[in-house]
C-alpha positions in Angstrom: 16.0 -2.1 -52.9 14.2 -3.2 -49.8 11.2 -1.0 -49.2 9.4 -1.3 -45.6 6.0 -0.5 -44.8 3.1 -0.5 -42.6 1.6 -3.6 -42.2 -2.0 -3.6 -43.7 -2.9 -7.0 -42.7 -6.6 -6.4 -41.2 -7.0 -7.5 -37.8 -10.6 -7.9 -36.2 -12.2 -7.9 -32.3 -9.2 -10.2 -30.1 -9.6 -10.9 -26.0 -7.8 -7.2 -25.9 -11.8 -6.1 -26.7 -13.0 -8.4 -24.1 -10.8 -7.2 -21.3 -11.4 -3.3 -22.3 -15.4 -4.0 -22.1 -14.9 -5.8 -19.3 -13.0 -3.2 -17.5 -15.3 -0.3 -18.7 -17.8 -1.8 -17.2 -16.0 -1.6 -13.9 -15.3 2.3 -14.0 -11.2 1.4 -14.4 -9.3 3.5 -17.6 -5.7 2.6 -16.8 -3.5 -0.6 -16.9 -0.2 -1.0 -15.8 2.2 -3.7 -17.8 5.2 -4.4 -20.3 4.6 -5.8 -23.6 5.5 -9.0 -24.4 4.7 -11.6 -27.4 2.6 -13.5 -25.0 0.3 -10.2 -24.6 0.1 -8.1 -27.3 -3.8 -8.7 -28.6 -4.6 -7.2 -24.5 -2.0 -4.2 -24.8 -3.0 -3.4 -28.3 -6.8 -3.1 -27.4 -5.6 -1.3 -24.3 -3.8 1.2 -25.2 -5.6 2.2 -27.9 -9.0 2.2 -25.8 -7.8 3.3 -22.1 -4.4 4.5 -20.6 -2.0 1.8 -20.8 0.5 3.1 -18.7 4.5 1.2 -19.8 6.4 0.2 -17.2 9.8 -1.5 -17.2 9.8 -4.4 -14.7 6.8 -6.8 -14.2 7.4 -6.4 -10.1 7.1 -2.6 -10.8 3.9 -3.4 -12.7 1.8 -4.6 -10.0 3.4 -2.3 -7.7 1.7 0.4 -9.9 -1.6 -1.3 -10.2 -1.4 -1.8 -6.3 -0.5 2.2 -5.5 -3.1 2.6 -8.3 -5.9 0.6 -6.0 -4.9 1.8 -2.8 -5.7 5.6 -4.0 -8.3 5.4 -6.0 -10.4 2.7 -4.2 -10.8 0.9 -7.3 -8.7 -2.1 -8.1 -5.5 -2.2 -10.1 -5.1 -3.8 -13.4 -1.2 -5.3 -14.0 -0.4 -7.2 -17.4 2.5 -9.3 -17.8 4.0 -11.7 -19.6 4.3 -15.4 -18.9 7.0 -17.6 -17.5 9.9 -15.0 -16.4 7.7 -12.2 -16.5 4.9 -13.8 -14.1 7.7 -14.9 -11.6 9.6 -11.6 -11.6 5.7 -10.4 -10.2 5.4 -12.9 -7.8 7.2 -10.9 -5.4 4.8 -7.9 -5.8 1.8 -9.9 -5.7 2.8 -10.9 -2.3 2.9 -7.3 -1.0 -0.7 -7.0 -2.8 -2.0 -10.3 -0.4 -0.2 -8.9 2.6 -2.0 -5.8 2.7 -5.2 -7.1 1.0 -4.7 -5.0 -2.2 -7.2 -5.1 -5.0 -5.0 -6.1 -7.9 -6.2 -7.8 -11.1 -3.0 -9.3 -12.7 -3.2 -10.7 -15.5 -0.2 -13.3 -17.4 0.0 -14.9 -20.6 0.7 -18.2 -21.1 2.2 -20.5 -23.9 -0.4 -21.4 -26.3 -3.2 -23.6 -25.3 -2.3 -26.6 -26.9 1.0 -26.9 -25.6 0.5 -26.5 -22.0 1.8 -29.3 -19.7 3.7 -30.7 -22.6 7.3 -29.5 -21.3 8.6 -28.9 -24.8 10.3 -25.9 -24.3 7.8 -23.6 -25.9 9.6 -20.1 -25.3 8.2 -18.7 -22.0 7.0 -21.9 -20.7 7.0 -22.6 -16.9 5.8 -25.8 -15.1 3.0 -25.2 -12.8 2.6 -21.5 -13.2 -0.9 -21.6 -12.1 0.5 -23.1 -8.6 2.4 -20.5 -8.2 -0.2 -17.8 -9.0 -2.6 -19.3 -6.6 -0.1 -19.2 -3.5 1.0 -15.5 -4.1 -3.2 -14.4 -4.9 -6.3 -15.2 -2.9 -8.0 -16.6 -6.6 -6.2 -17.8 -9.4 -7.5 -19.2 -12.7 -6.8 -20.1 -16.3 -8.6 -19.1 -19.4 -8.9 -22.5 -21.3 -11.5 -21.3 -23.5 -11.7 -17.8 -25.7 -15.8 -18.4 -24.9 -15.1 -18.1 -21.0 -12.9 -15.2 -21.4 -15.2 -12.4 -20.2 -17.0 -14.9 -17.2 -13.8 -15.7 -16.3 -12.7 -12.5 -15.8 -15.5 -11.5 -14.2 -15.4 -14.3 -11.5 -11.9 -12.7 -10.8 -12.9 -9.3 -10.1 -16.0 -10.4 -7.8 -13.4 -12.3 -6.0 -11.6 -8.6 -6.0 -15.4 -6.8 -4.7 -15.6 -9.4 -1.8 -14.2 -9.2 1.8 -11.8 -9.8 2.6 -9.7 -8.6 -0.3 -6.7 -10.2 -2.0 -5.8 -9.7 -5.6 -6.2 -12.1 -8.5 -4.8 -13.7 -10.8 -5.9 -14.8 -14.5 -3.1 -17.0 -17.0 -4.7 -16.6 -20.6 -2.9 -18.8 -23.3 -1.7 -16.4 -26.2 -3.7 -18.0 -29.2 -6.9 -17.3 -27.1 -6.0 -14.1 -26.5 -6.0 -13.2 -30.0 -9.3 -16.2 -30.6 -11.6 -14.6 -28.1 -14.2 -12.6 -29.5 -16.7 -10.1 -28.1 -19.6 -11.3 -29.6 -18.6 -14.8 -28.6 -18.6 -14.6 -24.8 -21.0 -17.1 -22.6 -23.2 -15.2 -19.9 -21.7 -14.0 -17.4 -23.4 -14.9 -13.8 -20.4 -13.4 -11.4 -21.8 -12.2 -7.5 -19.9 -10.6 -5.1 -19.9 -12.6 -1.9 -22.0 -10.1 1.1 -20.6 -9.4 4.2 -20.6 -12.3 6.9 -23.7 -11.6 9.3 -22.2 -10.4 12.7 -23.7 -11.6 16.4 -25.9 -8.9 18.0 -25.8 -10.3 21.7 -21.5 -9.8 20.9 -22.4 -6.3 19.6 -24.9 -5.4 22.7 -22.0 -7.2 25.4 -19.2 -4.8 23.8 -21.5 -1.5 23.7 -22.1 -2.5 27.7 -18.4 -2.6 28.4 -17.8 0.8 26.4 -20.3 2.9 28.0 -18.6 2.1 31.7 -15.3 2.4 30.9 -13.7 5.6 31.9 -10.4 5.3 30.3 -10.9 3.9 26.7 -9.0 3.5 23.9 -9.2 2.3 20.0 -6.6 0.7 17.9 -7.4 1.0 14.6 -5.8 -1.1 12.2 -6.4 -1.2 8.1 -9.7 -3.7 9.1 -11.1 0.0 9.7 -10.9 0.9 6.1 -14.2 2.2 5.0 -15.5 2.9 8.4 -13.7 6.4 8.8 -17.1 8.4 9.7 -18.9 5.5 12.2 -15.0 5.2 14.4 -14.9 9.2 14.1 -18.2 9.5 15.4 -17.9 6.3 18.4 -14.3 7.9 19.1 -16.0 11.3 20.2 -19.3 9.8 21.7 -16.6 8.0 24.2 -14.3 10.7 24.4 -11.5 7.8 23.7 -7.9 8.1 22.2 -7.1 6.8 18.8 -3.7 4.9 18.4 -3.2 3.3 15.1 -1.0 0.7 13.2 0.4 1.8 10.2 -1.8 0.6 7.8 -4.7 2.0 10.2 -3.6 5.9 9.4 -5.9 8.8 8.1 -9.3 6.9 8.7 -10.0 9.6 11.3 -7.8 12.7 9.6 -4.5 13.0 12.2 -5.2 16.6 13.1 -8.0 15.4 14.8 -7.9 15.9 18.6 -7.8 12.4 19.9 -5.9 10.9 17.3 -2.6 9.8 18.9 -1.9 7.7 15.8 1.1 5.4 14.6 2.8 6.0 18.7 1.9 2.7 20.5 5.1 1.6 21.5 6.7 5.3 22.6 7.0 5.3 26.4 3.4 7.6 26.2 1.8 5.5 24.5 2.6 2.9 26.3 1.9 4.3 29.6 -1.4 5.5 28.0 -2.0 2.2 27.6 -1.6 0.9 30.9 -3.6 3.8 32.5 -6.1 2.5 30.2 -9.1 0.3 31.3 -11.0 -0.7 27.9 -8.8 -1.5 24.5 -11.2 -1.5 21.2 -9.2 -2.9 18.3 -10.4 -2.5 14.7 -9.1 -4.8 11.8 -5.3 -4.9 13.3 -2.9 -7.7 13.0 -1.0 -6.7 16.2 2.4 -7.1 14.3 5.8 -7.7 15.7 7.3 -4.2 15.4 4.1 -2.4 16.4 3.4 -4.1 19.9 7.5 -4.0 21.0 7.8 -8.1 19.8 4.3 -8.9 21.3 5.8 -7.3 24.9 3.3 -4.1 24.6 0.8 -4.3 27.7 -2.5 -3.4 26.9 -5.2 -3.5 29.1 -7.3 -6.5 30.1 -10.4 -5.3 28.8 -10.2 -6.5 25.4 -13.2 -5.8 22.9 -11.4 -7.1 19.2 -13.2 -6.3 16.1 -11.9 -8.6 12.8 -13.2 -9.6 9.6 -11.6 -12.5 10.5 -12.3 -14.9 13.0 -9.0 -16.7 13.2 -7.1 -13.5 13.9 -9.2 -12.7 17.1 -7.1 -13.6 20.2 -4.5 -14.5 18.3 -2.0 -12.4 19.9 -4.0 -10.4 22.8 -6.9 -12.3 24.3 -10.5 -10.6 23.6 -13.1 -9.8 26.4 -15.3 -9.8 23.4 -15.0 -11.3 19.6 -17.1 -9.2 17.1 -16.3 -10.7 13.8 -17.8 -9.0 11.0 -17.7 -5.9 8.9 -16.1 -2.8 10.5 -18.4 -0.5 9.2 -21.5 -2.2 10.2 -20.2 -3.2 13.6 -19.2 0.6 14.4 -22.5 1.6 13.2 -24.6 -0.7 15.1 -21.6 0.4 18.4 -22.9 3.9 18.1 -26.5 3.1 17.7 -26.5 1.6 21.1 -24.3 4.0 23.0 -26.2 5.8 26.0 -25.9 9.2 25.9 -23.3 10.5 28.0 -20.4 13.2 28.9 -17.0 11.7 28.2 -14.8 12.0 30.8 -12.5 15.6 29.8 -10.0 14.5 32.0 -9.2 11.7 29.9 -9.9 13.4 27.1 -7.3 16.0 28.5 -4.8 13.2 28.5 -5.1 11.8 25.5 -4.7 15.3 24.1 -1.5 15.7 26.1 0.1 12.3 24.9 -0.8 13.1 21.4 1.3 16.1 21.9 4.0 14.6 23.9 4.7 12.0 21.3 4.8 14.4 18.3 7.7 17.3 20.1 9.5 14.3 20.9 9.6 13.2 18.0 10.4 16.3 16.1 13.2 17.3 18.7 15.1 13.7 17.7 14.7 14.2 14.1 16.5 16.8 13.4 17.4 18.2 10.2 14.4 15.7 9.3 11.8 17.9 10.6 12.1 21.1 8.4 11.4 18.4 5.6 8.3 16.8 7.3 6.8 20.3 7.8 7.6 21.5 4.2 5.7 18.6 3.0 2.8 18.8 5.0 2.3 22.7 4.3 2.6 22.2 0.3 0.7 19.3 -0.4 -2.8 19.0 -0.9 -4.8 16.8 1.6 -5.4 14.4 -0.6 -2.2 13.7 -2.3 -0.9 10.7 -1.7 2.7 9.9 0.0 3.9 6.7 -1.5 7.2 5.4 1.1 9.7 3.1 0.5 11.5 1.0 3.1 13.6 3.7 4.3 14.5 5.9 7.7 12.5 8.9 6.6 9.6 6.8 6.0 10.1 4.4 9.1 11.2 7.2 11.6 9.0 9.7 10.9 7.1 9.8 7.7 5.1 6.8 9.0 3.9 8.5 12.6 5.1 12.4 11.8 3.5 13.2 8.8 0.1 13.5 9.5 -1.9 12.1 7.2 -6.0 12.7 6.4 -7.5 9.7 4.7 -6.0 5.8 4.4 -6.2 6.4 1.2 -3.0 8.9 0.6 -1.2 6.6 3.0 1.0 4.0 0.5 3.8 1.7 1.7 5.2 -1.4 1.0 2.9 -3.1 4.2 5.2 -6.5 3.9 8.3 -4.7 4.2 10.1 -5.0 1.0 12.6 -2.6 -0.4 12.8 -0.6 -3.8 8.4 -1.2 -4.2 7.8 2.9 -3.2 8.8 4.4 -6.6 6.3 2.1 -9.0 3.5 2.5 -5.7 4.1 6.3 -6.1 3.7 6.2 -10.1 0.4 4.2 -10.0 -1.2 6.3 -7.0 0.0 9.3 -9.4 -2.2 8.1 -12.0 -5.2 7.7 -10.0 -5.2 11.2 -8.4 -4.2 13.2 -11.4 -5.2 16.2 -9.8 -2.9 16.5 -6.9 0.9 16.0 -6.5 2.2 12.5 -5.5 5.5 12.3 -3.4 7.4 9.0 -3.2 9.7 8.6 -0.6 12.6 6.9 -0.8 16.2 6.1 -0.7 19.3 5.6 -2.5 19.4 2.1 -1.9 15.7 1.6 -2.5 15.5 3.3 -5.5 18.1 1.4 -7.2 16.4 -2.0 -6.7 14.4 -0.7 -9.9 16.0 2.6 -11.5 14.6 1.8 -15.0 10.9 2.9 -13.3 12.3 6.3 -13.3 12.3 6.4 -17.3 8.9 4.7 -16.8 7.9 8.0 -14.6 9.2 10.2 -17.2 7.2 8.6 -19.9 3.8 8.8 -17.9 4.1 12.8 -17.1 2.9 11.8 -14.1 2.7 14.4 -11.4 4.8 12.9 -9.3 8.0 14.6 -7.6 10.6 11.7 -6.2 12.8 12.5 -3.2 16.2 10.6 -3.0 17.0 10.6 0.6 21.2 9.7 0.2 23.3 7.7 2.4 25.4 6.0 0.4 24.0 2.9 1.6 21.2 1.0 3.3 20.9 3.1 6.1 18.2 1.4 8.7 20.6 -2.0 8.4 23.7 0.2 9.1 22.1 1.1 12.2 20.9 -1.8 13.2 24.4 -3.3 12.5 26.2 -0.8 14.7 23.8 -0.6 17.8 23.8 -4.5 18.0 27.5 -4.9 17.6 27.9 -6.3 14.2 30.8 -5.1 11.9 29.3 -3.2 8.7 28.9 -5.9 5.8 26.6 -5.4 2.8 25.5 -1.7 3.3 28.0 0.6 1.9 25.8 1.0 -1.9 27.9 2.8 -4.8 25.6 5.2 -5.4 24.6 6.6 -8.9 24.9 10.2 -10.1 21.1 11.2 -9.2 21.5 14.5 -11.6 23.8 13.0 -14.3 20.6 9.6 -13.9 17.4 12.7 -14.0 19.6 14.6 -16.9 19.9 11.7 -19.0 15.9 10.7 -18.9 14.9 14.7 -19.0 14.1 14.8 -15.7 13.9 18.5 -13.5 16.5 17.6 -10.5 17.6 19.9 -7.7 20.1 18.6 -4.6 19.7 19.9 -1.7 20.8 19.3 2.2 21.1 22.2 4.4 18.9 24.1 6.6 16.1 25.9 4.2 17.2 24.4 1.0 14.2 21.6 0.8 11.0 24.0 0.8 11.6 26.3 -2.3 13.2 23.1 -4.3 9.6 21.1 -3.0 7.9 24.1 -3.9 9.5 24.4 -7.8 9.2 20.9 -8.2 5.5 21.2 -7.2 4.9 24.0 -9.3 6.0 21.9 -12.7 2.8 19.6 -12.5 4.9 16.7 -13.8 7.6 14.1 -12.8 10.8 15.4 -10.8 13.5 14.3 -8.6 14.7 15.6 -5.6 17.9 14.4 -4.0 18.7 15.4 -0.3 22.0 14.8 1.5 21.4 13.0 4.2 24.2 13.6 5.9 23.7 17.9 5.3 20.9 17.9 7.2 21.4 20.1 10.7 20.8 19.3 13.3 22.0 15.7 12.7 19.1 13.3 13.2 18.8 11.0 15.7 20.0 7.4 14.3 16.9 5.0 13.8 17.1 1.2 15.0 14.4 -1.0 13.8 12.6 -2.7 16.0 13.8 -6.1 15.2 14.2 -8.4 18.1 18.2 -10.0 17.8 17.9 -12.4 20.1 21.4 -13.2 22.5 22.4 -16.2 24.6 19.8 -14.8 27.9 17.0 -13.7 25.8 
């Protein structure tokens, strides 16, 4: 008879012990990753020392990690394996570097001995490192277990220093399970400060804003941090706020002269040219939030960047100030004169803000009732994680007011199906509050299996399916530019048959007053749950939604 039973072979400290010290000392308790033979002394020592949350796609795991980052303020910890498993993250890492995301990930790799030997060690990849370093802003390899814990730490100053970009570590599997605590070399990692900025730059700029009579800030996600100093210089001028999409909440929406995410709305854009002074904050000034690079703004240019290669580069600046947001904002106020801001701009700004929000509402629909249940039952700081879908590109990104950058979480490069793993990981880091992830039909199935990986966290985190049987934004885009429909009619799954199978609560819903007491059950759980909505139940039909991609023709 064949008897099986535990294995009692005794195992001492591994790297696993390194990295859990390592992150302890850096105030972070979860990791995100899936398991693989090529990381098991780190996920042992993780999950049995912090939360080691199990995810089923290594995309989805830095997608977690970065949704983890973006809420908490921390940075994100994805583990994954190497070869296959670091390539199937390589697309997620991007969307970490676009939106300068604090991610740690860290890969296997073959053992140490055999790298660069192409023998077709199981898992072996040439020149994974090269690959690591163009989708991270640092990438290194472990090729001693003595180094482990320096080397690690060099990749999470890299993570502390501006500008931010995640990182990237490859540690060989035999010295994962060779590195030992009492091993490691000194450690002698510095955060790098903040570049110094020009004063005379500073003292031109707070010239220019104390005689303008018209002003207005752009606030981009440069403005991170600085929340309080561009709340207190947007008052002292009495200015209007418009914002990029990755520039929302810094000043809370419901604030008076926050116009927000409405730049290229005929308001906003004849706000613009009434304007006389533009201060921009840490914004790239991208294609589909300045009309293709067509938006007017006004010739009075004062551009604040971190970096000095993205002043000017699509608006000329009056003045450069290259630096630190917070400090530069800070050191704007200081040297304001004291004065009255003009009401009557004030006035208008207030009027525009409205404008743009009724009009909004009125196109929308069916939409709205949904955008207003949401706002009334979440918590100000829960976080809305948004996948690349209409709700989230018509309205949930300018509608849906939101009160710190923080609870703002969207895929920022644009890719599909990366909402659900953002919402999971933000869920984690704000355990207190409800998480919503926005998303639909055809996003969600780009990585389904990440809603078993919901139900196995508990996370409180309620999912909304918006269904259209398809990719709807591309259906739209096909029909108002003339195209036939190709490629966006989806055969959709069985949302309550999928949430049944993995013990998932799951109402449907679609017509008029049928969202806000399903929102408000699904809330009231304090765990995972799915809500599907019909898309096309929703009355009064929505307005379509084009994206603004420029299709260029044969005059233009």
């Amino acid at each position: 008879m064949l008897l099986t039973q535990e294995a009692t072979v005794p195992r001492g400290p591994t790297g696993g012990d390194v990295l859990v010290r390592v992150l302890r000392r850096h105030g972070i308790d979860t990791v995100f990753g899936v398991i693989s033979i090529h990381n098991l002394p780190l996920v042992e020592a993780v999950d049995r020392e912090l939360n080691f949350v199990a995810m089923r796609h290594e995309a989805a795991v830095v997608n977690a990690a970065d949704g983890y980052a973006r809420a908490s303020g921390k940075f994100g910890v994805a583990l994954t394996s190497t070869g296959t498993g670091a390539g199937n993250a390589a697309g997620s890492m991007v969307e970490a570097l676009t939106a300068g995301s604090r991610v740690l990930h860290i890969t296997g790799q073959i053992d140490s001995e055999f790298m660069g030997s192409n023998r077709g060690v199981i898992h072996e990849v040439p020149r994974q490192l090269q690959m690591l370093h163009a989708v991270s802003g640092y990438a290194r390899t472990i090729f001693n277990g003595k180094d482990a814990e320096a080397d690690l730490e060099e990749a999470i100053a890299h993570l502390l220093s501006a500008p931010h970009t995640p990182a990237s570590i490859e540690w060989p599997t035999d010295l994962q399970y060779l590195a030992h605590p009492d091993d490691q070399r000194p450690v002698d990692a510095r955060v790098k400060p903040a570049p110094a900025y020009d004063t005379r730059a500073v003292a031109e700029a707070a010239r220019l804003l104390a005689g303008a009579k018209r002003p207005l800030i752009w606030a981009g996600g440069g403005a991170a941090g600085a929340g309080k100093e561009l709340a207190a210089l947007l008052h002292g001028l009495g200015a209007g706020l418009l914002t990029s999409n990755s520039g929302r909440g810094v000043v809370p929406e419901d604030d008076h002269l926050v116009i927000g995410n409405f730049a290229t709305t005929p308001a906003g854009a004849r706000l613009l040219g009434e304007s006389d002074l533009l201060l921009s904050i840490g914004t790239h000034f991208r294609s589909n939030e300045t009309q293709h690079y067509s938006l007017k703004i006004p010739s009075t240019h004062i551009q604040l960047d971190l970096n000095p290669d993205a002043v000017g580069r699509v608006y000329p600046a009056t003045v450069s100030l290259v630096g630190d947001s917070r400090a530069i904002l800070d050191a704007l106020v200081q040297q304001l004169p004291s004065q009255s801001p003009d009401p009557g701009w004030a006035q208008k700004v207030h009027d525009v803000r409205r404008e743009v929000r009724d009009a909004l509402t009125t196109y929308i629909g069916g939409y709205a009732e949904i955008c207003h249940s949401l706002r009334e039952r979440l918590d100000r700081r829960s976080v809305v994680a948004r996948d690349v879908t209409i709700p989230s590109s018509q309205w949930g990104n300018r509608l849906l007011e939101m009160y710190s950058r923080e609870t703002n979480i969207f895929p920022l490069g644009g890719g599909i199906g990366q909402g659900l793993a953002m919402g999971i990981g933000a869920a984690c880091a704000r355990p207190e509050v409800p998480t919503v992830v926005i998303a639909g039909d055809g996003g969600l199935a780009v990585h389904l299996g990440e809603l078993a990986s919901l139900a196995g966290s508990g996370a409180w985190c309620v999912v909304l399916v918006f269904n259209d049987a398809g990719y709807g934004v591309l259906r739209n885009m096909q029909r108002a530019n003339g195209f036939a429909e190709a490629g966006v009619d989806l055969h959709t799954p069985d949302f309550a048959l999928l949430a049944r199978s993995l013990d998932l609560p799951f109402r449907r819903v679609g017509g008029p007053g049928t969202f806000d007491p399903a929102l408000a059950e699904a809330l009231a759980l304090r765990g995972p749950a799915v809500i599907e909505i019909d898309v096309n139940a929703l009355e009064p039909a929505p307005g379509a939604f084009v994206p603004p991609v420029h299709v260029p023709t044969a005059d233009h």
